[in-house]
N, C-alpha and C positions, 0 to 999 in steps of 0.2 A: 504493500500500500504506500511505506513513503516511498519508491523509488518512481510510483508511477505520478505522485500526486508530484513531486520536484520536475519530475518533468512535465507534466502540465503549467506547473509555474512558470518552468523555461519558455515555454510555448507561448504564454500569457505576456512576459514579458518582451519577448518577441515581437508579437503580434502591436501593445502600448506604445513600446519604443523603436518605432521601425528603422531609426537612425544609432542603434546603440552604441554600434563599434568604431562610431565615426563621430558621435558629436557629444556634447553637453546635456544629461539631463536633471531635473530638478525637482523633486516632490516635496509641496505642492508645488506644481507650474506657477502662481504666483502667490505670495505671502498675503496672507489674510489678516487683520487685525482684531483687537477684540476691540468694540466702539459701546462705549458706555450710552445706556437710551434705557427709556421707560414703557410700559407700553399702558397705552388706554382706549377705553370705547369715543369714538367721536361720530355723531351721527350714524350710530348703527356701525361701523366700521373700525377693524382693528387697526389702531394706529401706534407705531413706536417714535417715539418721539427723544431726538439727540439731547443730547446732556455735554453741555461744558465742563472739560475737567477740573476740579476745585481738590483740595483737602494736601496733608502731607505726604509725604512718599508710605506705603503702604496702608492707607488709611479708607474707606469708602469714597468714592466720589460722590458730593451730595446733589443728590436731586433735587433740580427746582422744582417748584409744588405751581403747578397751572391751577388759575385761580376757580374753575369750572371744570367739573366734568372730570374730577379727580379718578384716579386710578381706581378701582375695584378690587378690594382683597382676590377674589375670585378669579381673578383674571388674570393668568400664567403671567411672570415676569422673566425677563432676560437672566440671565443669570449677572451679579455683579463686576463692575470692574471696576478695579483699585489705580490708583497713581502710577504706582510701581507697573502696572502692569502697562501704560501706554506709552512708557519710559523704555521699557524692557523690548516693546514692539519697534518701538521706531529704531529703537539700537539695532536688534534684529536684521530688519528692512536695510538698514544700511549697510551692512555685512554683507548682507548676501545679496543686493543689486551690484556691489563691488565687484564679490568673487563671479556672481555670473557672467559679469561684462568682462572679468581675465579672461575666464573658462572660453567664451567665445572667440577674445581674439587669441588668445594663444593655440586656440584646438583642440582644449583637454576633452579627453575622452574620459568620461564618468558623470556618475548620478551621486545626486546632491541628496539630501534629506535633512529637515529641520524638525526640531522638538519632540523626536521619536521617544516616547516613553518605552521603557524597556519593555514593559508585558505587553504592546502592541506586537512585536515581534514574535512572527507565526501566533499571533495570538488570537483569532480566527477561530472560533466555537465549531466550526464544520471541519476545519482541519487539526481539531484536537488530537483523533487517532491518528494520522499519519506524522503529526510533529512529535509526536508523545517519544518517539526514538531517537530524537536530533534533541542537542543542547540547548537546554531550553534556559531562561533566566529564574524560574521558580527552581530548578535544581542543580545551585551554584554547588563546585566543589567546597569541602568541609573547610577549607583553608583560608576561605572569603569570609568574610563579617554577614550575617544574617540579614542586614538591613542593607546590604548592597544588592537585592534583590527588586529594588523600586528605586528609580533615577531614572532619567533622559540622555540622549545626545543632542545639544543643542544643534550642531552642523554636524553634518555627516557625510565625509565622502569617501565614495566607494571609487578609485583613481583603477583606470585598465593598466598603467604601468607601476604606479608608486603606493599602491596598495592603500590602507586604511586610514582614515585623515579624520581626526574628530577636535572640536573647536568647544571653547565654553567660552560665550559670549556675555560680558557682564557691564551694566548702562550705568554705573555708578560716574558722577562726573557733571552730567550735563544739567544739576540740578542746584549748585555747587554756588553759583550768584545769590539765585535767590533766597536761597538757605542763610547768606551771608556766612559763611561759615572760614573758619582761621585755616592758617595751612597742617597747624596741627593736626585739626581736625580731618582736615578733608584725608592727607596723611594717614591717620588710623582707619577712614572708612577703607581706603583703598587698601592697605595690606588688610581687612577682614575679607575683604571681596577676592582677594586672591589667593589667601588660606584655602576659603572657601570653596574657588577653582580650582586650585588644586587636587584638593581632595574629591572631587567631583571628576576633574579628571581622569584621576588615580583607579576611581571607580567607574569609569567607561572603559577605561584599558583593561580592567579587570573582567568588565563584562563583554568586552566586543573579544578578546581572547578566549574566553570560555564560549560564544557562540559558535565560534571559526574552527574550535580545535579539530571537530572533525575532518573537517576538508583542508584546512590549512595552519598548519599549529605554529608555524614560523612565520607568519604572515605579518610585515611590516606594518606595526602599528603609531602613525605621529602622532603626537599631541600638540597642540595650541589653546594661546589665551588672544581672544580680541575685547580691546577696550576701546570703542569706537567715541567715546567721549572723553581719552586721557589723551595728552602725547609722552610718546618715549620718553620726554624728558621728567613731564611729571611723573610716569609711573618708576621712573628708576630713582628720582628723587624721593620717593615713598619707603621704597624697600632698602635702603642703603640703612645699614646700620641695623640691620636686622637678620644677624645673621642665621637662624631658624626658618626664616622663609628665603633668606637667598639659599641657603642648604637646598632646601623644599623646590622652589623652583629651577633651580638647575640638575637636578634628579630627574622631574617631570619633564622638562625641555631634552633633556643629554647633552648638556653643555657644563663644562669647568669654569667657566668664565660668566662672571656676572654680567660685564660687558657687553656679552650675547644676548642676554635673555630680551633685552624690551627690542634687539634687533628680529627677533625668534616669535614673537607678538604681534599682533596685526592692532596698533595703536593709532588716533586717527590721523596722525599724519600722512598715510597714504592713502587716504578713505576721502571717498564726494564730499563737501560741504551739507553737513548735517540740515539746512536749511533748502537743498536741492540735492538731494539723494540719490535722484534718479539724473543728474550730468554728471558725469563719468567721463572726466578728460582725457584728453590721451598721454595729461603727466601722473594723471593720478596708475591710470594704466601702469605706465613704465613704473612706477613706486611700487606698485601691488607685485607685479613681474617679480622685482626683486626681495621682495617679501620671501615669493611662492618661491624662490629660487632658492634663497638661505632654510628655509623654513623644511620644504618640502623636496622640489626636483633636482636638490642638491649635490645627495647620496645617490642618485642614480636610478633603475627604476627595480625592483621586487624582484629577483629572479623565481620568485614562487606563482605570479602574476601571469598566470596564461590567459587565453582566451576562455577555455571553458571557466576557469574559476569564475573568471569576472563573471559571465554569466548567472551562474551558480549562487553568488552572492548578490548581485542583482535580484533576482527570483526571490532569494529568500527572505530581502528585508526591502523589496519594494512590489513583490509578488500579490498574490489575490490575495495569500494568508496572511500578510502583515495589513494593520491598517495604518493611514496615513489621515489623520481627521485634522480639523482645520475648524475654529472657535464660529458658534451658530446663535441664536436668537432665541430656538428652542430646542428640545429632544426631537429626534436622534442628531446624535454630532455627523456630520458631512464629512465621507470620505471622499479624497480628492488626490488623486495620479496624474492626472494626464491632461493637456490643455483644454481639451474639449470640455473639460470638465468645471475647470478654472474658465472659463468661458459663460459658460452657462449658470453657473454662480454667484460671476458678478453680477451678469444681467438680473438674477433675480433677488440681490441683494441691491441695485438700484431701479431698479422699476418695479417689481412685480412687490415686494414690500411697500404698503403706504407710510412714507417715511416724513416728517415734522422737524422743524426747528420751534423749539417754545414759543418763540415772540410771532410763530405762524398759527400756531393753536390761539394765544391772545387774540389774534388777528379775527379768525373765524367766531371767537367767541364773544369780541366789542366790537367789530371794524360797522362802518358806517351804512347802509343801507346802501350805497353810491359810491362803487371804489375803483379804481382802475388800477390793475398790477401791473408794473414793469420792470424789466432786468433782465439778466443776458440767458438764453434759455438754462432747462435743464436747473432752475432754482424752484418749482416748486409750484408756479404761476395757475397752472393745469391742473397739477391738486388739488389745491386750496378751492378752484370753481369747481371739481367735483365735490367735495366737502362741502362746499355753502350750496349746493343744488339738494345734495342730500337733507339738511338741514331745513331746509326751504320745506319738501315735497312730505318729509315727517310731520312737519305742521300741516299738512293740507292745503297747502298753495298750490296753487297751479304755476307751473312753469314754464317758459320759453327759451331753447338752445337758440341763439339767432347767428346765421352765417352771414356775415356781412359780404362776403365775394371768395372766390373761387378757391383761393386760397386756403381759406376757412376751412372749408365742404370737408377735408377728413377730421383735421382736429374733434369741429362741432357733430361731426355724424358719433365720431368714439364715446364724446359726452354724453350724447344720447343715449345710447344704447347702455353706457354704464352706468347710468342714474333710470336706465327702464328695466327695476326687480319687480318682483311679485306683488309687494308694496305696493309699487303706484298702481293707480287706479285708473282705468280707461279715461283719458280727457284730461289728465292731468298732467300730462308733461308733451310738449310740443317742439319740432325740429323746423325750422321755417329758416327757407336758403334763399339767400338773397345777390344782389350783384351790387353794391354801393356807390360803383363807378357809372349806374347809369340812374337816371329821374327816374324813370317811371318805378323802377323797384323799390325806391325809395319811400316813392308814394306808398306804394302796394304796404310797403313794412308799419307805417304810419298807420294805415287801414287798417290791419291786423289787426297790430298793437293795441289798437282804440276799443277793438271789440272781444280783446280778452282781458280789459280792466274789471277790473271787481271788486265795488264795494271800493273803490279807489285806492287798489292797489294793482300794481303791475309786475311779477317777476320774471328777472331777465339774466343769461347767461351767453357770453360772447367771447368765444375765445378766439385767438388770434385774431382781433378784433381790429380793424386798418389793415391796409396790406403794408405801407411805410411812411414812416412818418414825414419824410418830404412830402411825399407824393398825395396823401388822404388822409381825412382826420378820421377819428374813429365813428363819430354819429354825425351824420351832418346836420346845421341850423335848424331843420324844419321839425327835427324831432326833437331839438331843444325846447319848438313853440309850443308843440303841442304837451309835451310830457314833463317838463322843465318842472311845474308848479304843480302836478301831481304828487299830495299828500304820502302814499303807499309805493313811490316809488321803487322800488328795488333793482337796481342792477347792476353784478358784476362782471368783470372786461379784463380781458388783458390780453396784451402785445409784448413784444421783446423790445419795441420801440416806442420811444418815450416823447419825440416829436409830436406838435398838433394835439395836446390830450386835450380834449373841450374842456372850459372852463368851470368851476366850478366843483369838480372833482375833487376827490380826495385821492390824491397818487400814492402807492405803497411800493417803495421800489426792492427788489427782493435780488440778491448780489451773491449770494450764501451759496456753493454748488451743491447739490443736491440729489441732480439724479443720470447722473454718471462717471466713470471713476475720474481720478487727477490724468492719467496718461491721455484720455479723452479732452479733459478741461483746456491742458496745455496746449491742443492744438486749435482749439473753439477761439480759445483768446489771443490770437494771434487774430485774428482777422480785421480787417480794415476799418470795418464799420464802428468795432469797439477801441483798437489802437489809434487810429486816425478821422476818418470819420464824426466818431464817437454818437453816433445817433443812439447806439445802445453804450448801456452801463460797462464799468468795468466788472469783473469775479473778483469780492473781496477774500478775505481770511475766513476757511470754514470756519477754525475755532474747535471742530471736535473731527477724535481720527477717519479717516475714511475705511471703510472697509478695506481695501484694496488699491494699490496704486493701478490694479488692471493690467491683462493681460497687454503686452509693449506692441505698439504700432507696428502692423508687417508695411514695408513698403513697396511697393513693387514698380517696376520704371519703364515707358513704352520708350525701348529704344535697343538694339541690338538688331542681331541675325532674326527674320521671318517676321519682323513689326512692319505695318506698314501702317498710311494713314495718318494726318496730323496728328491726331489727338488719340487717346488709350479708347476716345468709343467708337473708332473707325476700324482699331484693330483687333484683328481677330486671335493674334498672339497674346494678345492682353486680356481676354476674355479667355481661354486655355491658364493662362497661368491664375487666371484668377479661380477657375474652376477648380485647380488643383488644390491651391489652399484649403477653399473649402471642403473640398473632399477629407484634405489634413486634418481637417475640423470632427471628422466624421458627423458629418451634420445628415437629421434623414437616416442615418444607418442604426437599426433595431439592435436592441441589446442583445449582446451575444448571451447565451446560454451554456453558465458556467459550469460544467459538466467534463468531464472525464472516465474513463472505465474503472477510474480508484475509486475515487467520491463523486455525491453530488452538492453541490456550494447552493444551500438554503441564503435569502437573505439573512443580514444579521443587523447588530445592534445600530450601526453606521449605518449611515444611505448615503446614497449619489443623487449630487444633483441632475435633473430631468436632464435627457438626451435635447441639444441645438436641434430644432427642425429648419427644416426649409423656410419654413414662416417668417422663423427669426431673422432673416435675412434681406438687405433693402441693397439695390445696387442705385446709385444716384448722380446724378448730374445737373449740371444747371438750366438745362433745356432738354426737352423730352428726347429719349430716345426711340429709333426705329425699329420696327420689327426686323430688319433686314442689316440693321447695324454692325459693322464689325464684334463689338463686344457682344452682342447680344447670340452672332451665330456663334463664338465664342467658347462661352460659356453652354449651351447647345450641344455643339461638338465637344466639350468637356463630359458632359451626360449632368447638364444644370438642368433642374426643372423652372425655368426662366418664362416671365411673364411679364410685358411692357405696359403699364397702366395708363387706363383711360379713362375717360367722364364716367363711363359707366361701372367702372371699378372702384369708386371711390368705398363704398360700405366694404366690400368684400378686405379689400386693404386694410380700412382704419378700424376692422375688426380680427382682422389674420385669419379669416376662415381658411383659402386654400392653403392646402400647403405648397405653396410654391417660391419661388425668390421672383420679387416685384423689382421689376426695374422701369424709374420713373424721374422727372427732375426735379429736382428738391422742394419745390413753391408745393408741390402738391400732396406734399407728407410736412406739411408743420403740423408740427403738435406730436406728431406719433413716436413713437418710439420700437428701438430693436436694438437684438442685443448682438448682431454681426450688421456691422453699414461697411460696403465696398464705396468710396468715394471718389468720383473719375475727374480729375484732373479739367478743368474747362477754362477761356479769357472770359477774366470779367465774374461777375456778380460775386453773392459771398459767399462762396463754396462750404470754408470752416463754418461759418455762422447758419448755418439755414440746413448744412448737406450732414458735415461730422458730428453735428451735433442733437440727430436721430438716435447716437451710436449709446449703448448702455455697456458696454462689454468691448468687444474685439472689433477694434479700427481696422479696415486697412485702405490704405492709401495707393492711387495709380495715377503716376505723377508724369510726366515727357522731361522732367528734369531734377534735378537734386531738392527745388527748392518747389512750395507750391503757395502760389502769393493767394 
């Protein structure tokens, strides 16, 4: 039974990592954070709501108390996160966007793994008989201390040539101002934190020797300490004159020389700027190189280090039986391997969660009968009118989605349909599409409007409300006259454009990113309209961690051998390679059926996040494209199930019925969202602002040049 189930693992791994023997891999594909939030009922709807981190290093972060509509004992809460803990993440994140960006340029071949708890390992309830023969961590040799049976490996790398690499990553430092604290002090923090490394070390070498003994008993084991918030200078200034832990650490290290040790360290001198983690110079590069060189590819590589090994141990500590979880909202914990995975996670950790910033909940719960939201998408704008419709229709109002032009029609059709539950009642919530660029609709809208007042009130919801603010204002005069002085007025609006708000408004401008990750943000904010322009807001300071910096920008370039065609939507090469990606995605492809002739693999405690469908997926441009398109036959001949939208596509779209990949020009998906956008390269309009930023998860970009204005 284990000889068949290890090889099923092999197979499995195989199969996840189709590039093993030639590239970089990394579990999870990207780093998750834990983000402190609360969760409460808000019109019928579960909402978690972000929390600002406050309190001392290991203490609760406290939650602010929303003055309405408080929490309910009864109603499951997040689990808590502590100071320490967003301190410890963000060290983390910066670690390891470092090591991946060596990993990639230099070529290393190996998998990565973060925060493996030891009994994860083969720790898989369905693969209990077939691990039960292999060293397990519950049955250390007699010679280990009893309590070395429960610990982690912070970083863990499994190297094809230089064998076993494990890192204890410790954030003490960066907290060190505000604390105001003497050098004395900081001094004893840092030699407790490296006691404490050590010995923690001590006890991964212990345990990762006892898992391997059977296949590999002489298997090169390194050790490292990264302090991504000290430099060499201050951590060697700490430990000097202490000679019990310089003993200590140069034992753990294998170095005679004290000298060596904070060169032996990955301290933040060669690490990104803790304030942009995710730019990765190419001096930081060459610092880290020489890090990896002293440190690690120094001595040469494993002569115990074959192919199969590596395999072998791949399989076993990143295999079906080991689990890989990654911090969740509620039960079960999320298991997470492979980017598709990381993909689909993010997307449903920023869109598919109805996600709050406090002073938004305030918002819903005082804001003024008459408001208009503005600020750069992807802060929240769209919620908040689904929440105040909610709200509305709970009381017994009657309601009106109003499309003000073309643009509109998917946004307002989604609202629709997501504020039309069981709840409402025939006659009580209405879709009315309008054209604002022309009179007579204008009229018609007036007309309506006049003859669903009641009792002299009127409720109203308008999202992407104006098409831009040079060009249109959001209501024109005539509905000022008529409705201007109506007592029961009610209506909420919002645009990403802050130009032209009629008078009299109460403007709420919303800045806070929200509902897709930073790697996303940073390209949204680059564009014209907000950098120059500046018709829309800029992205302030979230203020609370993000889930996820998100899966990294693939970029792909129309230019080489078999492109043709100005532009990436003329070419049919570029519609091929963009097929392939998503095939990488395995998006569309049904869960395999985890099955072997040893065992059968029941689900277990962990879940996976939902398989990427086709749905999820928006190809886009700034002007529509053709059935007959280069990209579009493309993707086609890739075997895309590809679909060009039209007028009459708009419900089907801005609800995802089919499952297909829509490709369409960006004007005609505002408001919506996905958690895979392909964004084509076009002159002119705002491609970031209106196209990239559909995207909730996995960008990828198809540019004709390095740079995409």
């Amino acid at each position: 039974m284990t000889a068949q189930a290890q090889a099923f693992w092999i197979q499995w791994v195989e199969d996840a990592f189709p590039d093993l023997d030639t590239r970089a891999y990394f579990l999870p594909p990207v780093y998750f954070n834990r983000v402190p939030m609360i969760s409460q009922p808000i019109a019928g709807q579960h909402v978690f709501i972000l929390q600002s981190a406050s309190g001392q290093a290991g203490q609760p972060i406290l939650y602010r108390v929303v003055p309405t509509a408080v929490s309910r004992p009864s109603i499951p809460q997040p689990p808590p996160v502590y100071n320490s803990d967003t301190r410890d993440d963000a060290a983390m994140q910066r670690v390891l966007v470092c090591v991946q960006k060596m990993a990639e340029q230099n070529g290393e071949v190996l998998v990565g793994m973060t925060q493996l708890q030891f009994g994860q390992y083969l720790g898989e309830p369905c693969y209990a008989a077939a691990a039960a023969q292999l060293p397990l961590p519950a049955n250390l040799p007699p010679a280990l201390p009893r309590n070395w049976k429960r610990g982690d490996f912070d970083v863990l790398l499994i190297h094809r040539q230089y064998g076993l690499v494990i890192c204890e990553v410790k954030a003490c430092g960066d907290n060190v101002k505000a604390l105001n604290m003497s050098k004395h002090d900081v001094d004893k923090i840092i030699r407790k934190k490296l006691k404490q490394a050590v010995e923690q070390l001590n006890k991964a070498k212990a345990m990762l020797s006892h898992l391997v003994s059977d296949i590999a008993p002489g298997l090169r084991i390194t050790r490292t300490f990264a302090f991504p918030n000290l430099t060499a200078h201050q951590l060697q200034q700490a430990v000097s004159g202490d000679t019990h832990l310089t003993q200590a650490l140069c034992q753990c290290l294998g170095t005679k020389n004290l000298a060596d040790v904070t060169g032996l360290c990955l301290c933040s001198d060669p690490l990104s700027d803790p304030k942009t983690p995710w730019d990765v110079s190419s001096h930081v590069l060459k610092e880290l190189g020489s890090w990896w060189q002293r440190r690690v590819a120094g001595v040469g590589a494993d002569s115990h280090m074959t192919s199969a090994l590596y395999k072998t141990l791949v399989a076993r500590f990143c295999g079906p039986a080991t689990s890989v979880t990654v911090p969740c909202t509620s039960p079960p914990r999320l298991s997470l391997k492979t980017l598709h995975q990381a993909v689909s996670l993010t997307g449903e950790c920023y869109s598919t969660l109805i996600t709050l910033f406090p002073e938004q909940v305030d918002l819903l719960n005082t804001g003024p009968p008459r408001l208009f939201l503005s600020g750069p998408p992807g802060t929240g704008k769209s919620v908040l009118l689904l929440l105040k419709g909610r709200q509305w229709l709970r009381c017994g109002h009657v309601v009106l989605i109003v499309s003000t032009g073309w643009w509109s029609r998917a946004a307002c059709c989604m609202l629709y349909h997501l504020l039309k539950t069981e709840e409402v009642t025939p006659g009580q919530l209405w879709l009315l599409q309008y054209d604002f660029t022309r009179e007579d609709d204008v009229l018609q809208a007036v007309s309506d409007m006049l003859q669903a007042v009641k009792e002299g009130s009127l409720y109203i919801l308008a999202d992407e409300a104006g098409y831009k603010g040079s060009t249109m204002i959001v209501f024109p005069p005539v509905f000022e006259q008529n409705f201007g002085k109506l007592p029961g007025l009610h209506l909420w609006a919002a645009n990403c454009y802050h130009s032209n708000i009629p008078s009299g408004w109460q403007v709420e401008y919303l800045t806070r990113p929200l509902r897709f990750p930073p790697a996303v943000v940073r390209e949204v904010e680059q564009d014209n309209e907000i950098t120059g322009d500046r018709t829309v807001h800029e992205y302030s300071e979230r203020g609370v961690p993000d889930h996820t910096d998100g899966p990294p920008v693939k970029r792909l370039y129309h230019k080489g051998d078999g492109h043709s065609g100005e532009s990436p939507n003329e070419c049919v090469a570029c519609g091929r390679e963009v097929g392939s990606f998503l095939h990488s995605l395995c998006i569309g492809a049904p869960v395999k059926a985890q099955t072997s002739s040893a065992t059968v693999i029941p689900s277990s405690g962990d879940a996976s996040p939902p398989v990427v469908q086709w749905r999820d997926v928006l190809v886009l441009t700034r002007e529509d494209l053709l059935d007959d398109s280069g990209m579009v036959m493309g993707l086609i001949a890739a075997g895309i199930p590809v679909q060009v939208m039209t007028d009459n596509d708009t419900e089907d779209v801005a609800m995802a019925r089919s499952d297909v990949v829509w490709a369409a020009g960006g004007g005609r998906v505002r408001g919506l969202e996905r958690k895979v956008v392909v964004c084509l390269e076009s002159d002119g309009g705002s491609v970031r602002l209106l196209n990239m930023s559909r995207c909730t998860s996995q960008l990828v970009i198809v540019s004709s040049n390095l740079s995409l204005n």
